[in-house]
matplotlib code that plots the C-alpha trace (Angstrom):
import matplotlib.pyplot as plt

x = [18.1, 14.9, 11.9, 9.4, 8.1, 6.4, 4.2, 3.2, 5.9, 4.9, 7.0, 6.5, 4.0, 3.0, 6.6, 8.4, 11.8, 11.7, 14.7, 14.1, 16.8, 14.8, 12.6, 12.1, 10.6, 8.4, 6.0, 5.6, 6.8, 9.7, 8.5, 10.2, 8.5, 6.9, 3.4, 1.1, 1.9, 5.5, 6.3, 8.9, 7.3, 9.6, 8.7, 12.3, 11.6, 14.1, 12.3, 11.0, 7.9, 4.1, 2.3, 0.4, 3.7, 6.4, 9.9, 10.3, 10.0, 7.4, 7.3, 10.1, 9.2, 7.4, 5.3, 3.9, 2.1, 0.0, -1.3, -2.5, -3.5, -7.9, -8.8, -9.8, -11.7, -8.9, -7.0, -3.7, -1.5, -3.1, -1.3, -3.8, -2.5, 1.4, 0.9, -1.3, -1.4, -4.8, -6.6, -8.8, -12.0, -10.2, -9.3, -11.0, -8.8, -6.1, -6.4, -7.4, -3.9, -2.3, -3.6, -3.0, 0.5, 1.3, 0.1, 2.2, 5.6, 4.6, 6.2, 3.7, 1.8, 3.0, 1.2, -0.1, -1.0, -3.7, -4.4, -7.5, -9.4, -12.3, -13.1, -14.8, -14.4, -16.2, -13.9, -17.0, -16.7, -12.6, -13.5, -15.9, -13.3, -10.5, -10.3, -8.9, -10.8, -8.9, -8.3, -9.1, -8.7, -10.3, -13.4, -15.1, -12.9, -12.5, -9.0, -9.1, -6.2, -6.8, -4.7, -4.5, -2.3, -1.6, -1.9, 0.5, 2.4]
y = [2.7, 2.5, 4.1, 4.5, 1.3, 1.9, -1.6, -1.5, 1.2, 0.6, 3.0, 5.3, 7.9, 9.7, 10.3, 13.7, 12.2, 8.9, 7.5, 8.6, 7.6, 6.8, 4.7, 0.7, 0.4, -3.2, -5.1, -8.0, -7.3, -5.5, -4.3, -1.9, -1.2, 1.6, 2.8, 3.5, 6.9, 6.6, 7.2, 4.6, 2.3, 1.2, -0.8, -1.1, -2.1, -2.7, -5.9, -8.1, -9.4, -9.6, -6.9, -10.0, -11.9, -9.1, -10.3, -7.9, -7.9, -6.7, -3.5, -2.3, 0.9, 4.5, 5.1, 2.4, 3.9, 1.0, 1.7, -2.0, -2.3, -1.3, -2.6, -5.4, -5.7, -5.1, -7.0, -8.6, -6.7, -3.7, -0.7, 0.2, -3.5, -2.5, 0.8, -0.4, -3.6, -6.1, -7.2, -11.2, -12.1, -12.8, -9.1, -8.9, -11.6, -10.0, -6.4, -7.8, -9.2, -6.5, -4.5, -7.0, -7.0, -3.2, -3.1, -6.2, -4.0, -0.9, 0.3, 1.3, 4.9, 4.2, 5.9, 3.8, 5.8, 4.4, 5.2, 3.6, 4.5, 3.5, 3.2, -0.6, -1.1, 1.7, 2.7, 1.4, -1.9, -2.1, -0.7, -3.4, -5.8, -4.3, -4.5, -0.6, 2.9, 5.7, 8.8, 11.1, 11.7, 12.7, 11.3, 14.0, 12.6, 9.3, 8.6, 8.3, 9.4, 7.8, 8.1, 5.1, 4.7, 1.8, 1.6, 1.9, -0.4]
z = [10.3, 8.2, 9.9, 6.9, 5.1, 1.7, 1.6, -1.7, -3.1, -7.1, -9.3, -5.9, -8.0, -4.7, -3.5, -3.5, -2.7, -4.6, -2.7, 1.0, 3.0, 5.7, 3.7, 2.7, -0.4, -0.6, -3.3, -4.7, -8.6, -10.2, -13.4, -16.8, -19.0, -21.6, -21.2, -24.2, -23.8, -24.0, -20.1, -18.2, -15.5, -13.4, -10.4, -8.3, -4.7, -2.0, -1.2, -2.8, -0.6, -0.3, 2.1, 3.5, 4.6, 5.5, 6.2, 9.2, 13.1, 15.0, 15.9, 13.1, 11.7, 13.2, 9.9, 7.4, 3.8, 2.7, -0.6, -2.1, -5.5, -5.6, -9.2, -9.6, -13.1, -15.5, -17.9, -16.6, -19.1, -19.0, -18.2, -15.3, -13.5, -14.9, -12.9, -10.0, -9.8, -9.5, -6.8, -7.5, -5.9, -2.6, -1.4, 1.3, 3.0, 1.5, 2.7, 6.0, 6.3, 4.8, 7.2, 10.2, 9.1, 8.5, 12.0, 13.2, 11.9, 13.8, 16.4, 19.9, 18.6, 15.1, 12.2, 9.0, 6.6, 3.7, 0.1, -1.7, -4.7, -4.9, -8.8, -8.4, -4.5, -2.2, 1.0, 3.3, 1.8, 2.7, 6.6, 6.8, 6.4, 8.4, 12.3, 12.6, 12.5, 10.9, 12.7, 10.4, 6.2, 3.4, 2.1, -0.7, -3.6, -5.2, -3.6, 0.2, 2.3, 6.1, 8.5, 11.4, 14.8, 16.3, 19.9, 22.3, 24.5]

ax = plt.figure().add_subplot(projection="3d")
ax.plot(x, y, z, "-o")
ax.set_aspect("equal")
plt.show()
């Protein structure tokens, strides 16, 4: 039984054990390909799915890493949206229901865990468009780690 979902795995950069056992891996592409620097992209998820309609039941999994694509002023084949992705002028709408449905697929005291960078979009700007307050995280570097619960029954 799964009880990790990776929402937005990518080629999985963060993870030490690539192919957790306990783990789904989820986004919306499936990608190979060489970088400009010769490095292998590969984007393999389990599923095949969008983080703002997940094919899973309510209260499914104990831990959710949502880690959405945060650029969104890059070219569609550069190797910056190959590697993270690309947000369009309707994020906002679009991390609010990400974030609705991470929390949807959480079991009672279930932790999200978030990753955004905020290169073009500040982190203030992405929790004034969510509906949840992170427990705790960092917030001295460019990349925000926040950690969230979801409340229990």
């Amino acid at each position: 039984m799964e009880k990790i979902l990776d929402a937005c795995c990518g080629s999985r950069m963060f993870w030490f054990d690539k192919e957790h056992k306990d783990t789904v891996y989820m986004d919306n592409r499936e990608l190979s390909d060489v970088l400009c620097d010769g490095r292998t992209l590969n984007v393999k998820p389990d599923i095949l799915a969008d983080f703002r309609d997940m094919p899973f039941e309510d209260e499914s999994f104990y831990m959710v890493v949502f880690d959405p694509p945060h650029l969104e002023k890059i070219g569609d084949n550069s190797w910056m949206a190959k590697k993270y992705g690309k947000l369009n002028e309707l994020w906002p709408f679009d991390i609010k229901q990400g974030f609705h449905e991470c929390m949807r697929v959480l079991k009672p005291n279930g932790t999200l865990i978030f990753k955004w960078n905020e290169d073009q979009i500040k982190l203030s700007e992405v929790l004034d468009v969510i509906d949840y307050k992170p427990l705790f995280g960092n917030r001295k570097s460019k990349t925000h780690w926040l950690v969230f619960m979801k409340e229990g029954a």
